[in-house]
DOKE-329616 format. One record per residue (C-alpha): x, y, z. Coordinates in steps of 0.2 Angstrom, whole numbers, padded with zeros to 4 digits, always signed. Each point is the difference from the previous one (the first is absolute). Layout:
<nodes>
XYZ/...
</nodes>
This chain:
<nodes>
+0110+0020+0052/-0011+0009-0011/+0002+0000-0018/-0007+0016-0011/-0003+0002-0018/+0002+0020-0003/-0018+0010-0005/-0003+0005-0020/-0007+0016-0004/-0015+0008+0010/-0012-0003-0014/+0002-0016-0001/+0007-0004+0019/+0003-0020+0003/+0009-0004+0018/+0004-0015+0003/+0010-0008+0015/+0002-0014+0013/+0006-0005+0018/+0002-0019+0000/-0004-0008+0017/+0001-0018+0007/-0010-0008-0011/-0013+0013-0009/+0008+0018-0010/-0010+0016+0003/-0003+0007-0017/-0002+0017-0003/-0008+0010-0015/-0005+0015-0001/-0008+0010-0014/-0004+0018-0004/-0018+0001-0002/-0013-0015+0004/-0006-0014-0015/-0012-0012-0001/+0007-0020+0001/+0018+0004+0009/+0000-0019+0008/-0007-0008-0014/+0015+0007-0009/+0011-0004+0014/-0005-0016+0003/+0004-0005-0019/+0017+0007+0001/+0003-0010+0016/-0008-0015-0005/+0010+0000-0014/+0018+0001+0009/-0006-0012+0014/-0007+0009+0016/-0015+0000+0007/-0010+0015+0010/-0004-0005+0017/-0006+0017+0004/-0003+0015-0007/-0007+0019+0006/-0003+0015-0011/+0004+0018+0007/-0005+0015-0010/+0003+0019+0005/-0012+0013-0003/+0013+0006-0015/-0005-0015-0007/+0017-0008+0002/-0001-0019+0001/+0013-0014+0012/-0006-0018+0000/+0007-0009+0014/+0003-0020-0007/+0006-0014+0010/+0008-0013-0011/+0007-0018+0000/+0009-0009-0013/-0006-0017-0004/+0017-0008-0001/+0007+0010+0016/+0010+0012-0010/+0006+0016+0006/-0004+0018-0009/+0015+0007-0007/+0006+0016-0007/-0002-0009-0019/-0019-0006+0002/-0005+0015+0009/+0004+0009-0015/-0007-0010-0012/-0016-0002+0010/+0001+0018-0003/+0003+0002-0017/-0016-0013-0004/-0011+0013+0011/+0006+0013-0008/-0005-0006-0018/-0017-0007+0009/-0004+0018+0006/+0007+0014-0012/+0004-0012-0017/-0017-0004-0003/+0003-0019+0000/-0013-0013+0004/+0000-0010+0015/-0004-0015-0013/+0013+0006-0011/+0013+0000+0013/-0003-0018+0007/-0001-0006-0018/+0017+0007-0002/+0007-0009+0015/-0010-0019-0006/-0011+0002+0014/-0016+0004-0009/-0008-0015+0005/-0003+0007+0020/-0013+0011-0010/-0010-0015-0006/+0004-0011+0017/-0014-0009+0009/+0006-0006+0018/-0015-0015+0003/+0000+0002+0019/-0017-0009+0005/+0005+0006+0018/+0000+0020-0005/-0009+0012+0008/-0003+0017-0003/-0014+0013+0011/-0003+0017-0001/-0007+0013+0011/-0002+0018+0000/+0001+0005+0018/-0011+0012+0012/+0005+0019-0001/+0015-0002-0012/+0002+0005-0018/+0010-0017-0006/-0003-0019-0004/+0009-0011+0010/+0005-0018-0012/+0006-0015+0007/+0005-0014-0007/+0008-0017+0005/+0008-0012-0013/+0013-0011-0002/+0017+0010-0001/+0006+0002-0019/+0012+0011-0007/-0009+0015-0011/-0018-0003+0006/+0005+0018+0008/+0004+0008-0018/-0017-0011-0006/-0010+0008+0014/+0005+0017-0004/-0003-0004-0018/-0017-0002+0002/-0005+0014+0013/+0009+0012-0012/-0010-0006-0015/-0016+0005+0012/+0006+0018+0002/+0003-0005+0020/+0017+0007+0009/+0008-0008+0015/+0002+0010+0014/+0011-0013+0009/+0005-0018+0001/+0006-0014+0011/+0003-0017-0003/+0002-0014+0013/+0006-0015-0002/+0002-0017+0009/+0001-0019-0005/-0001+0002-0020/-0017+0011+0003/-0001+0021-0002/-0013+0010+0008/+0002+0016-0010/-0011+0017+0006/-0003+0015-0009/-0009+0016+0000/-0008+0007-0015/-0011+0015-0007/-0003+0004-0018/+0011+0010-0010/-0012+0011-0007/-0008+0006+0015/+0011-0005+0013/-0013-0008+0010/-0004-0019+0006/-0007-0011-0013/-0018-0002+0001/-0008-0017+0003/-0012-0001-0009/+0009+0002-0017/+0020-0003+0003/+0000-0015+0011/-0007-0009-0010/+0012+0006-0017/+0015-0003+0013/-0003-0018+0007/-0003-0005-0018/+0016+0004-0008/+0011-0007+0016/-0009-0014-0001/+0004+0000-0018/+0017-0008+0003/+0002-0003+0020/
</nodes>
């Protein structure tokens, strides 16, 4: 079964659909031309209705055309339907083209306070790493598993000016090992050392 939510205009193109499968829903959205903090948006919207983002891959085309690829799970084992696909819609919609703040629409929900949370995981770990001959940082991070540290995560790489290029998440016995690759937003190259490690480790430690 694969549920679809029909495109708006062009201009202002949001695409948003799903195909449920045992026990994860592929979630699909694509948008008309690329913006800066796509999952940090996302991952408010979802955290807000319930699901968590086990994986997620970025594809752009040279036309500048953008489709993110999520893999999601619902906390309480829900399923996806036609009604929450659309409304996951509707909030992205008003996230990307409405001009509304990702604070603003938590607040509106009451669930504001995951933007002020602090997790206390003394067992948290977090390394970074920019590998030989590539042009991206590769984070790990392992933690006790909680809902909406993903949306917290992506909180604080957006406020850095650092894009995700993709995501996974692993989880076993209550812990997550959570993995990304990175580059800066404004050049779109890794992040340098010397002077973003240090900015990034600071602020997830902030609250892990």
């Amino acid at each position: 079964m694969q549920v679809t939510v029909p495109q708006e205009t062009k201009k202002r193109s949001l695409h948003v659909s799903c195909v449920p499968r045992k026990d994860t829903t592929i979630l699909k959205i694509s948008l008309a031309e690329d913006d800066v903090g796509i999952l940090y948006r996302v991952t408010s919207v979802l955290y807000n209705h319930g699901w968590d983002i086990l994986e997620a891959v970025a594809e752009t085309s040279y036309e500048g055309h953008v489709q993110d690829l999520f893999v999601i799970r619902s906390w309480n084992g829900l399923e996806m339907t036609e009604a929450l696909l659309s409304q996951i819609r509707k909030d992205l919609y008003s996230l990307f083209y409405e001009e509304k703040s990702v604070s603003t629409y938590l607040s509106e929900n009451g669930k504001e306070e995951i933007l002020t949370r602090k997790i206390g995981d003394p067992d948290a770990s977090l390394k970074l790493y920019n590998p030989i001959s590539s042009d991206f940082t590769v984070m790990d991070l392992r933690m006790r598993d909680t809902p909406g540290i993903l949306f917290q995560i992506t909180e604080a790489l957006h406020g850095l000016g650092i894009d995700i290029i993709s995501f996974t998440a692993i989880t076993s016995d209550g812990r997550i090992r959570d993995s990304f690759l990175l580059r800066t937003s404004l050049t779109g190259t890794r992040l340098d050392e010397k002077m973003m490690f240090p900015y990034l480790r600071s602020k997830l430690e902030s609250f892990l």
